[in-house]
C-alpha positions in Angstrom: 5.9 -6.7 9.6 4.9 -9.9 9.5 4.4 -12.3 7.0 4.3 -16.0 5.6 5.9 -16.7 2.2 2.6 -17.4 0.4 1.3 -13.3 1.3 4.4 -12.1 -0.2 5.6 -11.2 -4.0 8.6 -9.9 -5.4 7.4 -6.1 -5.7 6.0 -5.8 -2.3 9.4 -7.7 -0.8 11.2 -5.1 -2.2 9.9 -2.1 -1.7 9.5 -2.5 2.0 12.9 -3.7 2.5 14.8 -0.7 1.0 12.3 2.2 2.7 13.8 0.3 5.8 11.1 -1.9 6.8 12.1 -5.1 8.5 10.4 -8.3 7.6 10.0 -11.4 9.3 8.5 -14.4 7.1 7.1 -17.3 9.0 5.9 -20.7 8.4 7.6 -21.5 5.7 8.6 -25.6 5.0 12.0 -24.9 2.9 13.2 -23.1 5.9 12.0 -25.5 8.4 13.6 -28.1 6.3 17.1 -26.2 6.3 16.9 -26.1 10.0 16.2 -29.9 10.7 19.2 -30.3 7.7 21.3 -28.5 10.1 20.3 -29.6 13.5 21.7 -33.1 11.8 24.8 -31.9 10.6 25.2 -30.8 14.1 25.0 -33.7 15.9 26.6 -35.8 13.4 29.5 -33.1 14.0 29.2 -33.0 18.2 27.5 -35.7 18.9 25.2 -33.8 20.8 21.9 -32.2 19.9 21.5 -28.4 19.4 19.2 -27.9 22.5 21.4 -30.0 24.7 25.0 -28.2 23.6 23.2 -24.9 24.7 22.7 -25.7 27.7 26.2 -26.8 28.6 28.1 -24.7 31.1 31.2 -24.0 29.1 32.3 -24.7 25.4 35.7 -25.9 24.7 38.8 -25.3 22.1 37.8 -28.9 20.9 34.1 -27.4 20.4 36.1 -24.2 18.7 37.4 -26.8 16.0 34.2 -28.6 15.5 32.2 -25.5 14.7 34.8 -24.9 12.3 34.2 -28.0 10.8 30.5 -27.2 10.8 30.6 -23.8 9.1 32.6 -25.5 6.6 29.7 -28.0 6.2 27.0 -25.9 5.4 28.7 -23.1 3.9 29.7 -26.0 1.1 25.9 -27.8 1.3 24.1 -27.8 -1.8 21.2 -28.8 -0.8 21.0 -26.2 1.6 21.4 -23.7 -1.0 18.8 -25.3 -3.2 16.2 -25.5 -0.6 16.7 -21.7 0.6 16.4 -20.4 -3.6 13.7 -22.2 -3.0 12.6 -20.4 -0.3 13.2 -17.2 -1.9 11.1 -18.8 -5.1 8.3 -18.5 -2.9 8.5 -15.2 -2.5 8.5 -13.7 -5.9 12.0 -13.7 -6.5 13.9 -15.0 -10.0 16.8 -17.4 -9.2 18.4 -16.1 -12.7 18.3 -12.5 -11.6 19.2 -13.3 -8.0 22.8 -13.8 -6.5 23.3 -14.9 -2.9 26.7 -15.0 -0.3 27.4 -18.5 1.3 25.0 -19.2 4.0 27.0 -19.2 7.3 26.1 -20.5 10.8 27.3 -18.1 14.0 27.4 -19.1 17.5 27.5 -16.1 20.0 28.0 -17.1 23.6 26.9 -15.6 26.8 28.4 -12.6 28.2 32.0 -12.6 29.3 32.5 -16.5 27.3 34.5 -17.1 24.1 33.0 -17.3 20.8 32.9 -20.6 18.3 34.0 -20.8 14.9 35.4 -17.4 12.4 32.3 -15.4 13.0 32.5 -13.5 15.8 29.4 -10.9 17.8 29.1 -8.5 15.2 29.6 -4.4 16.8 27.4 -1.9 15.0 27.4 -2.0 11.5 26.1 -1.2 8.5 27.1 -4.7 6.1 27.1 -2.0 2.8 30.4 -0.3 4.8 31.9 -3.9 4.0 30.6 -4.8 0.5 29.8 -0.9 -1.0 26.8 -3.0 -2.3 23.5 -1.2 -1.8 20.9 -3.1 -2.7 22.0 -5.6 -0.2 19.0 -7.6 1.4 19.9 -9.5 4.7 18.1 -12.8 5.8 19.0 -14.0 9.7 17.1 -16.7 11.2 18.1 -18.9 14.2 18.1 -22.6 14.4 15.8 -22.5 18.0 13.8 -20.3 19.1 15.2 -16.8 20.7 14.1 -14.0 22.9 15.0 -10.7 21.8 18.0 -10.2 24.6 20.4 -12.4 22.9 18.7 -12.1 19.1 20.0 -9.3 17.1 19.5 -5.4 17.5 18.8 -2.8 14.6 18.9 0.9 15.0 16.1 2.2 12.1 16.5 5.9 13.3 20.0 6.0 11.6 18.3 4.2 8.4 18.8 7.9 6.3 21.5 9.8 8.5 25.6 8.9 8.9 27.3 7.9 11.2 30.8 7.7 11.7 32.9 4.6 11.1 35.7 2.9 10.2 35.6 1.7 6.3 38.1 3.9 5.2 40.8 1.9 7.0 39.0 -1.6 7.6 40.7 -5.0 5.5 38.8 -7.5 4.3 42.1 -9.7 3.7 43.2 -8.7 7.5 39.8 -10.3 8.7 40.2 -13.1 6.2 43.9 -13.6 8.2 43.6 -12.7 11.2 41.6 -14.3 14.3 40.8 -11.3 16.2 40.2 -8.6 13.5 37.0 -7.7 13.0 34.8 -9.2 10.4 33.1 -5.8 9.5 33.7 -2.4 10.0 31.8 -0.6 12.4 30.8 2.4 14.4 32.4 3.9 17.6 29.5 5.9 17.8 27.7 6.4 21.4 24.0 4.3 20.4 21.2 5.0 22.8 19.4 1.3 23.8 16.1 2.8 23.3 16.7 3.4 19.5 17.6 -0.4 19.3 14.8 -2.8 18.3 15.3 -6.7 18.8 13.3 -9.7 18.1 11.6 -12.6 19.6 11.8 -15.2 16.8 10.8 -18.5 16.8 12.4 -21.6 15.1 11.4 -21.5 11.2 10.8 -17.1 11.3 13.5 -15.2 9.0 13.8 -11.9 9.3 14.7 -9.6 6.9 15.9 -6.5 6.7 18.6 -4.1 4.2 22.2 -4.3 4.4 22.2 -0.6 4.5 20.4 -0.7 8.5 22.6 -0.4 11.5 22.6 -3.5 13.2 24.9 -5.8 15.8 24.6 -8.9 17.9 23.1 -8.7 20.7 24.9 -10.8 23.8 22.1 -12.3 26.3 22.6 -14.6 28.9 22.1 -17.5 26.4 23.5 -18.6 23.4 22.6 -18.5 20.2 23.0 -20.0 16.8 21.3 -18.7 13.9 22.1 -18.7 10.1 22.8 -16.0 7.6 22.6 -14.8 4.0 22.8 -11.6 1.9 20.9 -11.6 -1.0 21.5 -8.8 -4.3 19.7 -8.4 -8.2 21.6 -7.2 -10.9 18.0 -5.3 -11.7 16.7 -3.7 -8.5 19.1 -0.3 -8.9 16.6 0.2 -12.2 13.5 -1.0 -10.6 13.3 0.0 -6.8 14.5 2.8 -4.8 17.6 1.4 -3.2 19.4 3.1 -0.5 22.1 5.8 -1.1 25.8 5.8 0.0 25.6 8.0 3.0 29.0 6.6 4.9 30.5 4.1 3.1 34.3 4.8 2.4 35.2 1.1 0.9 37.1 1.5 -1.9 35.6 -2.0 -4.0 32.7 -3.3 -4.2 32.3 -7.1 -3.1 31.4 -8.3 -6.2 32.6 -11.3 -5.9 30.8 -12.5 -2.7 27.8 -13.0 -4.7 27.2 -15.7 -7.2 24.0 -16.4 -8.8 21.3 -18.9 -7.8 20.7 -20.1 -11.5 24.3 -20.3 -13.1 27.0 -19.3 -10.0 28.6 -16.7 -11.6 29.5 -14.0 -9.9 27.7 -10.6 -9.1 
């Protein structure tokens, strides 16, 4: 479904998000300005711009260290944060009730090249296997425009049924340690590519969707950098239908990698 932020309200958000629609919100100027925010700590970091760096034929370890510094960056930006609760504003949502992870930048290569910065292509996964947080909302939006063979992929058909996966036994401290473990835990499962829906998105869309789909990168023949958030409300469990634990074997809940818009205290 599409949208723009000013059709939208807090109840109707909701509600399609956990019965497992997906949502893609256009045309809206706090994202936009987020973007251009980031495009400039980009090329104040590479001095290079975004469109430029991805069309270069190979990335570097010094380009490895620089995204590093990046994520850094806007994980740590304040304004960015303010402008996207802002975002969210505009769409119904209370700041006070609202409590957001970091927002993160990902670069995902071509096929066969190496990947920039800790986050890594993402195999299938539900993101409640990692937090045991169910009323999870996702937000993903790139910082160009991409076609849907190097977007993202989610699998709606497994949206009420399990599948198997490895929860029980994935760390969140080995990830946080490690370089090469993976930064969710995720399915083995044979997926069929006709189940898998991807996007075209443009520069400025955000697409939405619960934490509770099954979803992965997607690895094109172009690269991509897009942004991330997850979203939660200490009140939707009361006031929505939320997803239920169907395959989840964490054994915490991330609390902590929520902190609320209004006062930053923890979920």
């Amino acid at each position: 479904l599409k949208n723009s932020p000013k059709n939208i309200n807090e109840k109707f958000f909701k509600e399609q998000i956990f019965k497992g629609k997906i949502l893609i919100i256009n045309s809206s100027n706090q994202i936009n300005e987020i973007l251009n925010l980031c495009e400039r700590y980009f090329f104040e970091t590479f001095d290079i711009s975004v469109k430029k760096f991805l069309k270069i034929e190979k990335t570097t370890v010094e380009h490895n260290r620089l995204f590093h510094i990046l994520q850094k960056r806007i994980k740590c930006c304040k304004s960015i944060r303010k402008k996207f609760t802002n975002f969210l504003e505009d769409l119904g949502l209370k700041p006070n009730q609202t409590y957001m992870d970091m927002i993160s930048i990902r670069f995902t290569p071509v096929k066969g090249r190496e990947c920039l910065g800790s986050l890594k292509p993402a195999k299938p996964h539900r993101d409640t296997w990692a937090s045991n947080i169910f009323n999870q909302i996702n937000l993903w939006f790139p910082i160009h425009n991409v076609k849907k063979e190097h977007s993202i992929y989610i699998i709606p058909k497994y949206f009420k049924k399990k599948v198997q996966n490895n929860s029980s036994s994935w760390s969140y401290s080995l990830h946080k340690s490690k370089n090469n473990y993976p930064s969710v835990p995720y399915t083995r499962a044979v997926l069929e590519e006709k189940d898998k829906i991807s996007f075209n998105l443009l520069k400025g869309d955000v697409l939405c969707f619960s934490g509770h789909h099954l979803h992965g990168s997607r690895i094109g023949f172009n690269r991509r950098i897009n942004l991330e958030t997850r979203i939660v409300n200490n009140q939707d469990c009361d006031s929505f239908d939320i997803p239920v634990n169907l395959d989840s074997h964490s054994k915490e809940k991330k609390y902590k990698w929520f902190r609320n818009l209004y006062s930053g205290k923890y979920y």
